[in-house]
C-alpha positions in Angstrom: 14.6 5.9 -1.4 13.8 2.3 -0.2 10.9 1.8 2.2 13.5 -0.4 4.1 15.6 3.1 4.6 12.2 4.9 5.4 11.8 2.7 7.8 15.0 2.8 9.6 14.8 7.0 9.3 11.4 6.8 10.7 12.0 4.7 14.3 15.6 7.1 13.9 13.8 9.9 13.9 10.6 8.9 16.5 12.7 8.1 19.0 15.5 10.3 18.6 18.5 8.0 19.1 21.5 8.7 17.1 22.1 6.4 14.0 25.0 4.1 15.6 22.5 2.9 18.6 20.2 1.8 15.9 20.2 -1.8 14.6 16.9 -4.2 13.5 17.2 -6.0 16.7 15.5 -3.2 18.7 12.6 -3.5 20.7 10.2 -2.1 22.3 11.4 -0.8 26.3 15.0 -2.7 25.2 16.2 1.2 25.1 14.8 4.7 27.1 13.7 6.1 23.7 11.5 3.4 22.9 8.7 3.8 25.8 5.2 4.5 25.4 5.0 8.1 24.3 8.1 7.2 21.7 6.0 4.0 20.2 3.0 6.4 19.6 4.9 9.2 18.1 6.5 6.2 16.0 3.2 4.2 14.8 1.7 8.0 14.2 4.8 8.9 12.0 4.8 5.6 10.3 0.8 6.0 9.8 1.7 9.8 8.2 5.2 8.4 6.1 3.4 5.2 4.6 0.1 6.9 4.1 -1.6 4.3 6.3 -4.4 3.8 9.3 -3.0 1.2 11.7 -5.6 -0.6 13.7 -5.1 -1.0 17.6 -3.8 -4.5 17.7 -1.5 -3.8 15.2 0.0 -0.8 17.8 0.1 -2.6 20.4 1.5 -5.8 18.7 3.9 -3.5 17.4 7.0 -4.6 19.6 9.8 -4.5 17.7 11.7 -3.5 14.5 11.5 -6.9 13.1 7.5 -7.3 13.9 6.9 -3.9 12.2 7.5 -5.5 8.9 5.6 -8.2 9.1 2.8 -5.6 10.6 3.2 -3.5 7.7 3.0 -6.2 5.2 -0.8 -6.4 5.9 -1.1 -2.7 4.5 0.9 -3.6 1.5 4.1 -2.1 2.9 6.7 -4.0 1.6 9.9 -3.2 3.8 
């Protein structure tokens, strides 16, 4: 499986939406799911699927779909 798919099944899963409210323009508090206890259950599953330790800045930059790749580029996650 892609990384790009992980991705998308990770912030799926994290904050339990159903797979047609999904698309890569989200953003953080643009939906209910996405508030602060569904960003840290998504940076800790994305820390646990990638196999990687984000640092703080990178969490709390962390503000929407689209940023999160470029975030994850710096720990050689290429989405």
């Amino acid at each position: 499986m892609s990384n790009k798919k992980i991705y998308q099944e990770v912030f799926i899963d994290s904050l339990g939406i159903n797979k047609t409210k999904f698309n890569e323009d989200l953003k953080y508090q643009a939906i209910d799911e996405w508030d602060s206890i569904g960003h840290m259950t998504l940076m800790s599953n994305l820390e646990e699927k990638f196999k990687i330790s984000l640092e703080t800045d990178d969490i709390v930059n962390f503000d929407s779909f689209k940023k999160g790749i470029n975030i994850l580029k710096k720990y050689e996650v290429e989405i």
